[in-house]
N, C-alpha and C positions, 0 to 999 in steps of 0.2 A: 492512578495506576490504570493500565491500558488490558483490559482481558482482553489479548491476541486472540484469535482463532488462527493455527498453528497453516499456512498455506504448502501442503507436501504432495499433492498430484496434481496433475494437466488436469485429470476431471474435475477439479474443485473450484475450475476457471469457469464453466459450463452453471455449475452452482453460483457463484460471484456474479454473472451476468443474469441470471434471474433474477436472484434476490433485491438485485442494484435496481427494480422496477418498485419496488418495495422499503425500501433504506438503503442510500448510500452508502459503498463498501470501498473500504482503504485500503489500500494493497501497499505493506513497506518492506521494499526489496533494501535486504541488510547484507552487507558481507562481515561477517565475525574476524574477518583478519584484516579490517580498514578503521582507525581510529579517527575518521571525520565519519566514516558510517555509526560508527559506537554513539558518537555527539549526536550526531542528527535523531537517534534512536536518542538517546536519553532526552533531548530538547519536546520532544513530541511527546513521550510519558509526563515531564515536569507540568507542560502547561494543558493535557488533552482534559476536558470536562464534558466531554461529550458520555451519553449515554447509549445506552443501543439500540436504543428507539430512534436516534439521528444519526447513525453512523455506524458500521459493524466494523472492526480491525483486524488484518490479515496481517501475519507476519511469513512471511518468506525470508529463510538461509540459503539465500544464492549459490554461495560457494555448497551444501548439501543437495540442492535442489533446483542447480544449473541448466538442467534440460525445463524447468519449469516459468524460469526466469524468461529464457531464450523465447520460451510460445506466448507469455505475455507478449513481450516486445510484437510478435508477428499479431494474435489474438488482436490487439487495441491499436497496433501502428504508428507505438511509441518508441524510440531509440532506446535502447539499453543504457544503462548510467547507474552506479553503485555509491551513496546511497540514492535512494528511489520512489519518492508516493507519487501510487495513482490514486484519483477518486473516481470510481466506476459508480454511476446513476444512469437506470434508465438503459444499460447493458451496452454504457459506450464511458471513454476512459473523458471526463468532463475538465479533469485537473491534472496536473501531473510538476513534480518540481525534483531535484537533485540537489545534493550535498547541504550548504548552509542556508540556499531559501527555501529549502523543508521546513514548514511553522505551520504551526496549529491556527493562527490570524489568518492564513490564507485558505487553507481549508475551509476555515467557515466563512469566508467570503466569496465562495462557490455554491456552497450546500443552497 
């Protein structure tokens, strides 16, 4: 099971960029009304074993939280695409994947 840290303000991108000098931080931008985002979100819970000493998990509700979504994409200088992980280290976006090559194998083949 993945303890989200819940992503609901532009400030909390400011916070994600520091921390990310400190533990790499996961940003999964989901829309609640897309059933390949539903998958992508359940695919990454089944297999995450990470801890939070290696990784912290941000969940973002795009469709709630769409002005938030928007300033990632300009913040990191990544396209928009629903479903979404970034992996911010080091307070720059290192990783990034959509829809079904969302996997937990390739995350830690960045860390």
């Amino acid at each position: 099971m993945i303890d989200w840290t819940p992503l609901t303000s532009v400030d909390q991108l400011d916070e994600i960029v520091d921390l990310s000098s400190e533990v790499p931080c996961l940003i999964l931008k989901h829309s609640t009304r897309c059933s390949i985002s539903s998958v992508a979100k359940h695919r990454l819970e089944k297999h995450w074993d990470f801890d939070e000493n290696q990784i912290r998990p941000y969940y973002l509700d795009l469709i709630a939280y769409r002005d938030v979504s928007n300033q990632i994409a300009g913040k990191f200088g990544i396209d928009h695409q629903s479903p979404q992980v970034l992996l911010i280290k080091d307070g720059a976006c290192v990783y990034d994947d959509s829809h079904f090559a969302i996997k937990v194998s390739q995350i830690k083949s960045v860390l």
